[in-house]
C-alpha positions in Angstrom: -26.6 -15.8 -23.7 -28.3 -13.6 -26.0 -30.6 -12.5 -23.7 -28.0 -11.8 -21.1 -26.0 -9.8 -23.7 -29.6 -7.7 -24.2 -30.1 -6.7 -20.8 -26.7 -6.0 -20.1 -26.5 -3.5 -23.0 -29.6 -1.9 -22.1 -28.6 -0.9 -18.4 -25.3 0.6 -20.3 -27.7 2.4 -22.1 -29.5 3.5 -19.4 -26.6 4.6 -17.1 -24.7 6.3 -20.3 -28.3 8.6 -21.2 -28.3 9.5 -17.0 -24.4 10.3 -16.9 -25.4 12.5 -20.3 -28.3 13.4 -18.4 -26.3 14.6 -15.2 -23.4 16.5 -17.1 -26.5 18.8 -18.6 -28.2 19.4 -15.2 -24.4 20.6 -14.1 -23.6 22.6 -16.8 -26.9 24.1 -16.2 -26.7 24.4 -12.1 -22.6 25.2 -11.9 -21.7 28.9 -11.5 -17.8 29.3 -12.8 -16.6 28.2 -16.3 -14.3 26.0 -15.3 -16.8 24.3 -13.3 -18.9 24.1 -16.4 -16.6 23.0 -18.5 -15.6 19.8 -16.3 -19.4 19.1 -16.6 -19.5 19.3 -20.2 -16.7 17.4 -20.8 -16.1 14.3 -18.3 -19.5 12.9 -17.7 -20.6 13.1 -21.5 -17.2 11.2 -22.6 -18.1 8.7 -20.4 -22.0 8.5 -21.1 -21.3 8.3 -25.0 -19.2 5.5 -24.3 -21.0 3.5 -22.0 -24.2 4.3 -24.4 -22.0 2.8 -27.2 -20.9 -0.6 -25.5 -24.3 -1.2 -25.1 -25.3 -0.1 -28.6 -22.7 -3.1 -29.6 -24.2 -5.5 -26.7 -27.6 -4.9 -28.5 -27.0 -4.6 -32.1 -24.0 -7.4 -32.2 -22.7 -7.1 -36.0 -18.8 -7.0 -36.6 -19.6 -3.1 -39.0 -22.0 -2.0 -35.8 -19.2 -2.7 -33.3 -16.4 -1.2 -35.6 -18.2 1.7 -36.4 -18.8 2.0 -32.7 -15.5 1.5 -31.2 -14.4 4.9 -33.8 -17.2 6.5 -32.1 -15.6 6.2 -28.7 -12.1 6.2 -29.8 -12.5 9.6 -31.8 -14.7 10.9 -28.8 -11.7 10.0 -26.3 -9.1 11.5 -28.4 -11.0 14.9 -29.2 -13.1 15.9 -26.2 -10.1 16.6 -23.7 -8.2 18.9 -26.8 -11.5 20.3 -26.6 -12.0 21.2 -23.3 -8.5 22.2 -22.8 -8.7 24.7 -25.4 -11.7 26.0 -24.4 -10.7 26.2 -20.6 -7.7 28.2 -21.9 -9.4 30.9 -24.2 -11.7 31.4 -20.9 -8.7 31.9 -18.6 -7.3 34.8 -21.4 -10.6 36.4 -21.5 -12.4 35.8 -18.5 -11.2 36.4 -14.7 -12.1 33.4 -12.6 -10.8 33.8 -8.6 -9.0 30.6 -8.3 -8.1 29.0 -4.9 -4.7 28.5 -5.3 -2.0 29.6 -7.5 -2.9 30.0 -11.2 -0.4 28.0 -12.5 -0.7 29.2 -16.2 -1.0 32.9 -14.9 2.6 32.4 -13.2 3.9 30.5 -16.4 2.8 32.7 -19.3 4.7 35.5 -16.9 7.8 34.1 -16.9 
C-alpha cells in the first residue's frame, strides 16, 4: 500500500510542477493583462495544491498533512482576492479593448 501511496504522490507532484510550469509559459506568452492574470492565478492554485496532496501521499505524518492542508486552504482563500484586486486596479489604470460590454465600466457609471 505504501508503495502505491508513493507513486501516486509523485505523479501529483509531477502534474502540479507542469500545471506551475504551464501558468509561467502563459504569463510569459499572453499579450493582455487580464489574460495574464488568469494565468497567474488559476493554473498555480491548482498546481500548489495538487503538488501538496502528493507532498502528504509521500511524507504521510498527521503535522506534514495538517500543515499541508493550511497550505492549500490559505492558498484557495487568498489567490482569487488576489487576482480580483489586481484585475481591478489594471481595469482603473489600464485600457484593455474588451469584447463585450465592460460590465464594471457600465456599473461604476451608474
Amino acid at each position: 500500500m505504501g508503495e502505491v501511496l508513493d507513486v501516486v504522490g509523485g505523479i501529483a507532484l509531477i502534474v502540479g510542477a507542469l500545471f506551475a510550469l504551464l501558468a509561467g509559459i502563459g504569463v510569459h506568452k499572453f499579450r493582455d493583462p487580464f489574460s495574464r492574470m488568469h494565468a497567474a492565478a488559476k493554473s498555480p492554485t491548482l498546481g500548489l495544491v495538487l503538488v501538496t496532496i502528493g507532498a502528504a501521499l509521500r511524507i504521510r505524518t498527521f503535522s506534514a498533512i495538517a500543515t499541508l492542508t493550511l497550505v492549500a486552504i490559505l492558498q484557495l482563500l487568498t489567490s482569487p482576492v488576489g487576482t480580483h484586486l489586481a484585475a481591478r486596479a489594471v481595469h482603473l489604470r489600464v485600457k484593455v479593448p474588451q469584447d463585450g460590454v465592460d460590465e464594471l465600466e457600465r456599473d461604476e457609471a451608474a
